[in-house]
N, C-alpha and C positions, 0 to 999 in steps of 0.2 A: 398642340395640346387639344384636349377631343372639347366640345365644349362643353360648358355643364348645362346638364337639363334637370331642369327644377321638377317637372313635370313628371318627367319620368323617373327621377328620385321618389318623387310622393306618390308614384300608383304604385311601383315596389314596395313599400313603407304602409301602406294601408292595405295590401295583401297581406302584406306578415302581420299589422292590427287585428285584422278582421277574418287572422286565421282562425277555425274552428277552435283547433285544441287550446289555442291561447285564450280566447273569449271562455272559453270552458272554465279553465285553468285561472282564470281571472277572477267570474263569477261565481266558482267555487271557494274562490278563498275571499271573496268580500263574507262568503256567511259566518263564518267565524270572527267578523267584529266586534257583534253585539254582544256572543257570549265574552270574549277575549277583553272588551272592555268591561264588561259588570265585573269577570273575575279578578281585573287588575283594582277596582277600587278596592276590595280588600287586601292588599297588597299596599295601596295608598293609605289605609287605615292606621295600618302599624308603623305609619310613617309619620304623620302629624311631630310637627318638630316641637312638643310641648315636652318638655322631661316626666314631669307626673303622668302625665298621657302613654308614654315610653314603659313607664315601669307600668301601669296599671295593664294596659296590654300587653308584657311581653311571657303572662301564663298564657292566653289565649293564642299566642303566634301557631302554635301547631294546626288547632282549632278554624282560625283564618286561609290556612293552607289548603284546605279540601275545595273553594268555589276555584281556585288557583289550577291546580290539578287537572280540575274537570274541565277548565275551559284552555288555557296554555296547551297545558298537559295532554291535551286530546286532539289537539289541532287537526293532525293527519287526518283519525278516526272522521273527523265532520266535515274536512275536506273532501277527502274521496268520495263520501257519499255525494256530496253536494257535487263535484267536479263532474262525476256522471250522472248524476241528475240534469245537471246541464247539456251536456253534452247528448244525453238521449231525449231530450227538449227540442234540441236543432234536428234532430235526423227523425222527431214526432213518435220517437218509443215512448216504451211507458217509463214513467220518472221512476215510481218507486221501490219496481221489481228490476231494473238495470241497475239503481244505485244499492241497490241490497245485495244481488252477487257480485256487483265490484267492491263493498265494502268485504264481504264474506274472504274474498279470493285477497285482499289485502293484507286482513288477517293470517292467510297458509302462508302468506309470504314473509309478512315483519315481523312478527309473532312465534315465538318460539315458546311453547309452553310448560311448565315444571310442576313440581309436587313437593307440596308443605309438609315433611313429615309432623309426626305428632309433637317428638321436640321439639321441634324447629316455632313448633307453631305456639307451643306454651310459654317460651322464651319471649316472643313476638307479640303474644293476646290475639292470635290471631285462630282461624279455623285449618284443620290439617287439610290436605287437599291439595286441588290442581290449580295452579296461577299462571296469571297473566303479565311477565313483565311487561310495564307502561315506558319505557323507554322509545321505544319507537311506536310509540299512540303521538306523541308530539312531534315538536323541529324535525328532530331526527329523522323522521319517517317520513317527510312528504316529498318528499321525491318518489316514494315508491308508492307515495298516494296517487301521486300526478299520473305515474305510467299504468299501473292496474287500472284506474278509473277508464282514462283513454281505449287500453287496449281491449279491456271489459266490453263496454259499450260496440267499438270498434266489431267484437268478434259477435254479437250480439244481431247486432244490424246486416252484417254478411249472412248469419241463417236465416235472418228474416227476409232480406230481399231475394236467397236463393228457395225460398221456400222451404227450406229446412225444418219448418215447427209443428208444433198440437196446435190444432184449429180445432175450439170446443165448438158448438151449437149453437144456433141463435136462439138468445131467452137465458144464456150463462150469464150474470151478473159481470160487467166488465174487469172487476178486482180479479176477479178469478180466472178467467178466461186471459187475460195479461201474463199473469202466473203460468200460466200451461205455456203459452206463449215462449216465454223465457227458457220454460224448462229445458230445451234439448244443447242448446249455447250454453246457458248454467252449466251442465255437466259437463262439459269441452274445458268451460274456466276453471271451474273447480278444479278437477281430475288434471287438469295441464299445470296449478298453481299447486297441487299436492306433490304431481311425478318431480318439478324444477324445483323445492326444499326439501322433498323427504327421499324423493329416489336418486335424483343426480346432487342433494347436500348441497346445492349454491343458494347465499346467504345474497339474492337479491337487492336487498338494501345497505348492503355492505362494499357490495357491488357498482351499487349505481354512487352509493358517497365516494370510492376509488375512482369513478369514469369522471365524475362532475369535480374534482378536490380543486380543479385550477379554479372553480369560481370562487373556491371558499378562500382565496386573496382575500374578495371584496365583504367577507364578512371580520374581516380581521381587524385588530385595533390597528391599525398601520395610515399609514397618510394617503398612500395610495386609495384606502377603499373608501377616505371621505370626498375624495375629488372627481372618481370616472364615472360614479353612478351617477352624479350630477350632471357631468358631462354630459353624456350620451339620454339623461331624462330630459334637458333641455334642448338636443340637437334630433329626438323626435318629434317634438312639440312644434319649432320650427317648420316642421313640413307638417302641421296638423294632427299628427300622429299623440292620441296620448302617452304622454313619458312610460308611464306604470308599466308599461311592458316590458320596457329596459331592467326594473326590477325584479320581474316575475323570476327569474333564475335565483335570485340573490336572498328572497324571501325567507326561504328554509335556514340558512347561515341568521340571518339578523334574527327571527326569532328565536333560532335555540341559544342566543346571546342572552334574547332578553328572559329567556326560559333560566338560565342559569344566575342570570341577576335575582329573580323572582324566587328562585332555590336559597340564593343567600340570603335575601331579605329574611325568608318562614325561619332560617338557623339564628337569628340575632342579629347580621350584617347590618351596617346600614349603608345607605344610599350613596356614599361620598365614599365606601368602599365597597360598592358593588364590583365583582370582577369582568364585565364587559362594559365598555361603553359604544361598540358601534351597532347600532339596531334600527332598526325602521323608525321610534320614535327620535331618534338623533339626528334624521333628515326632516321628519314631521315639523319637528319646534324650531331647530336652527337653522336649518337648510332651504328648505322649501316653505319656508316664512310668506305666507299672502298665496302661496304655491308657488307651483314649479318655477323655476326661475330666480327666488325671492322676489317677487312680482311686487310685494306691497310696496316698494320703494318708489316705483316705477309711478302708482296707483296715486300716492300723494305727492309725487310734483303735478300729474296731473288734475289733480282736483284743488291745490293749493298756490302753483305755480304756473298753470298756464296759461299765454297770454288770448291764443287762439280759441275761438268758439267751440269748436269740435273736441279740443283737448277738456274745456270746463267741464262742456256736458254730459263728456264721455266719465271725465273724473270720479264725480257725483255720481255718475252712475256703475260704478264699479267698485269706488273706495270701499261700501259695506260689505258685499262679497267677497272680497278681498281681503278684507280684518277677517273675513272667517273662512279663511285659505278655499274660498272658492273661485279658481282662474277664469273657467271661461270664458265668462265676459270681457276681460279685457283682451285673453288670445286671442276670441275671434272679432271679436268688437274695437280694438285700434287698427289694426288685428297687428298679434306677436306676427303670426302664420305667414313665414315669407318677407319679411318684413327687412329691408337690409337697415335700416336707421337703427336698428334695436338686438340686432341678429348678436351682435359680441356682446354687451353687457348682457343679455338673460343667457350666456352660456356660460361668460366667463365670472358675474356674480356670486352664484350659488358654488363654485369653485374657491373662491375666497371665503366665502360663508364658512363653507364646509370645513377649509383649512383652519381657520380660526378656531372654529369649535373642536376642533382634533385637537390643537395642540393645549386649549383649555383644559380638555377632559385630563389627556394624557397626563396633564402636570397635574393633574386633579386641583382645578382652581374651582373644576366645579363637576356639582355630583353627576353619576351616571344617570342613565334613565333606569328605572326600572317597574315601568308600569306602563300599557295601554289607557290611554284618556282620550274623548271623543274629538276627534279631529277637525271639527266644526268652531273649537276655542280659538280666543284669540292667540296669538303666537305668545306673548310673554304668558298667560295665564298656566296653556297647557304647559309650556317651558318649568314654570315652578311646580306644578301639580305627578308631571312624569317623573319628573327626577325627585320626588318625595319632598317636598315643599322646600327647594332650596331657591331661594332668593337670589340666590348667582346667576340662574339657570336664565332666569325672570330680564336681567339685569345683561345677560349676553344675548339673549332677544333682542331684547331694543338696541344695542350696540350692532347687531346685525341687522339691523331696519337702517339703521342709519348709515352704514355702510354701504347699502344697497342704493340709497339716496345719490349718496354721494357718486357710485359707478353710473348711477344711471343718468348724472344731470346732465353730464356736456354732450350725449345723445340726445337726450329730453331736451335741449335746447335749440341744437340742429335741427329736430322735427318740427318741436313748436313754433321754428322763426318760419320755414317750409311752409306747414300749415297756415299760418299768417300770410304769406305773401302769396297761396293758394285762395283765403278767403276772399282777400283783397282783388286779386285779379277776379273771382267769380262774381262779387258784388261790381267791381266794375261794368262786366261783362253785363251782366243784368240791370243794371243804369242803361249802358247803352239799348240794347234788346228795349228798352222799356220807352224809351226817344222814340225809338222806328217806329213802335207799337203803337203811340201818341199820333204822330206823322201819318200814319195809316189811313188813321178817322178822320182826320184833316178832308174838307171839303175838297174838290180839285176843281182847280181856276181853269178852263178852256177859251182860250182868246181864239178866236177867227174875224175874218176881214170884217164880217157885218154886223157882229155883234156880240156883246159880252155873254156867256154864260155859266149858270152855277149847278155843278153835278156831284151829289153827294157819293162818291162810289161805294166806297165799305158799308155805309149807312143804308144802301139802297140794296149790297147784294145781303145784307144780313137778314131787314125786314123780307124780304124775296124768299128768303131759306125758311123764315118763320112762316111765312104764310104756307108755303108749299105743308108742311107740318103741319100746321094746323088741319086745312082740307085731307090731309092723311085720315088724321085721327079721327075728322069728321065723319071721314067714307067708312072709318073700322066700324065707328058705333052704326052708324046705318044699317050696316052688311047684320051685324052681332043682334040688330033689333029685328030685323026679317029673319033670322035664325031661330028668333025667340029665344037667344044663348043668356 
């Protein structure tokens, strides 16, 4: 059997991390939090489990619906932008004129556009005209966010490095001179994103949901999809790697779950019959509890239960971040990273997590998620708050904390007794180191045939050392005073 290399697992594994288009891909969809969470609080609004609260807002739910729309609802649209904005960051283009014809070219692609006749439109209250179906502005679309952003950018930097472009004059204002810049790639994107929907009719994002369908397992209510994302988010982590990568594919499936949850909510639904329950906020609150791993388990035996120094100190110093599912202090600081004492509970944890809260949902003991809330909460808090103030939610949290405890103590054990007789042998070690050291200063006794003598050695070669130093620094200032420095 070949043997295993740790090593060379984890330099493949941080090449596919710190691959371009995924860091792109990453950093493009972190921008859509801030909007994605303001929009989910009014979503949380009409949720308030008060009955008079219930009826007083539910003329308003339509009303509620519009910040929903625009930030869910648009995902794609502010992806893409953002995804090649990144992504012409790394290769030093210009941000704003790469992410504007890869948004533009996203558009010829997902976007198929129609015409409100005047009936149509007075039925509606609406203006007769040209529209935009928004169905693929959200979930749906970001797959074909992901690819036009890339290949955008991509065909963008190929005429720039081959010299391909309008070079204005020096004294053109750089806004503009970018622009000109862009322009000759722009029309290669355009004109290739018009001929692939309108000349050769292939429905791009139609296309790429057919290519990609095996992922959409893992966005499904099914047992499977609450256990491998876990999986595989804790068996990168392990080799350093942040998990979230593992995710990036599965991303589009979880939110257009929670896109359709946030659909029934604006019609009357409530929370405990939302129709998806597997979403990215279903690993936030249940799953990856303290983070990846369900770490915070882990966090409180050791700041609670350990006997070892290094485990206290380390405890205390990670249990806060950890209540606000921030890991990395303790991945790299016990460290998880490599770690064989630790390597099965933080894989096989979050798998049990996971499973439990599947089969809650399923049986619907407890509501779905249906709202974005900032990830920084403690686990039980955000737990009640996503799934629309249900108190189960709150209540299967901490039943997953404590679960977590419990897989992790009779590792947490093994280490801490380890760690103990690790202490123990180094404080030894340093007792003795610390005798010799004593021993050292010790005068030395020199008996010879005629007479007794006393020869300080350490004592004599130390003040030796000092002196010589001293006349150093003596001869600096000399030299430095005939310098006149």
């Amino acid at each position: 059997m070949a043997k295993f290399n740790a090593a060379k697992i984890t330099s493949k594994m941080s090449k596919l991390a710190g691959n371009r288009y995924f860091v792109a891909i990453r950093d493009g969809m972190a921008v859509i939090i801030p909007v994605a969470i303001v929009g989910s609080f009014f979503t949380i609004i009409s949720q308030f489990p008060i009955d008079s609260w219930k009826k007083f807002i539910t003329p308003y739910l339509p009303a509620l619906q519009v910040p929903v729309t625009f930030s869910i609802g648009m995902m794609a649209l502010y992806s893409c932008y953002a995804m090649a904005a990144a992504l012409a960051e790394h290769y030093q283009l210009d941000r704003n004129s790469s992410a504007t014809v890869a948004t533009m070219a996203f558009f010829i692609l997902a976007v198929s556009p129609g015409t409100l006749t005047a009936k149509a439109a007075k039925l509606s209250g609406m203006l007769a005209g040209t529209v935009l179906p928004s169905t693929n502005f959200g979930a749906q679309g970001l797959f074909t966010a992901m690819l036009v952003s890339m290949i955008s950018v991509e065909i963008i930097r190929w005429f720039k490095e081959k010299n391909l472009v309008i070079k204005m004059p020096d004294g053109v204002p750089p806004a503009v001179s970018n622009s000109f810049v862009s322009l000759v790639p722009a029309s290669v994107i355009i004109i290739l994103a018009w001929v692939i929907k309108e000349v050769l009719h292939f429905d791009l994002n139609a296309g790429l949901l057919a290519l990609l369908s095996p992922l959409s397992n893992f966005g499904k209510d099914n047992f499977i999809s609450s256990v491998i994302p876990p999986f595989f988010n804790s068996l990168f982590w392990l080799f350093g790697i942040h998990g979230a990568i593992t995710s990036t594919p599965i991303y589009p499936y979880w939110y257009k779950n929670l896109d359709a949850n946030m659909a029934a909510i604006a019609h009357g639904v409530g929370a405990a019959n939302a129709p998806r329950f597997m979403t990215e906020q279903f690993f936030q609150w249940f799953v990856y509890i303290g983070g990846s791993g369900t770490i915070l388990g882990l966090c409180i035996l050791l700041a609670f239960m350990s006997k070892s120094s290094f485990g206290k100190t380390l405890g205390k110093a990670v249990i806060i971040p950890s209540i606000f599912n921030i890991n990395e202090p303790i991945i790299f600081g016990l460290p998880i990273v490599l770690n064989p004492y630790f390597a099965i509970p933080f894989v096989v944890t979050p798998m049990v997590t996971g499973a439990l809260t599947y089969f809650a949902m399923a049986l619907q003991l407890v509501s779905r998620t249906i709202a974005l809330v900032p990830w920084t909460l403690p686990g039980p808090i955000g737990a009640y708050m996503a799934t629309g103030f249900d108190w189960r939610a709150a209540v299967l949290s901490i039943i997953n904390v404590i679960i977590s405890v419990v897989i992790y103590y009779p590792f947490f054990k093994v280490w801490d007794k380890k760690q103990l007789e690790k202490e123990a042998k180094d404080s030894a070690s340093k007792s003795t180191n610390t005798e010799a050291s004593k021993g050292n200063n010790v005068e030395a006794i020199n008996l010879t045939d005629n007479d007794l003598s006393v020869e300080p050695t350490s004592l004599k070669t130390t003040i030796s050392t000092k002196i010589i130093a001293l006349f150093d620094t003596l001869s600096k200032f000399k030299r430095l005073a005939k310098e006149n420095v």
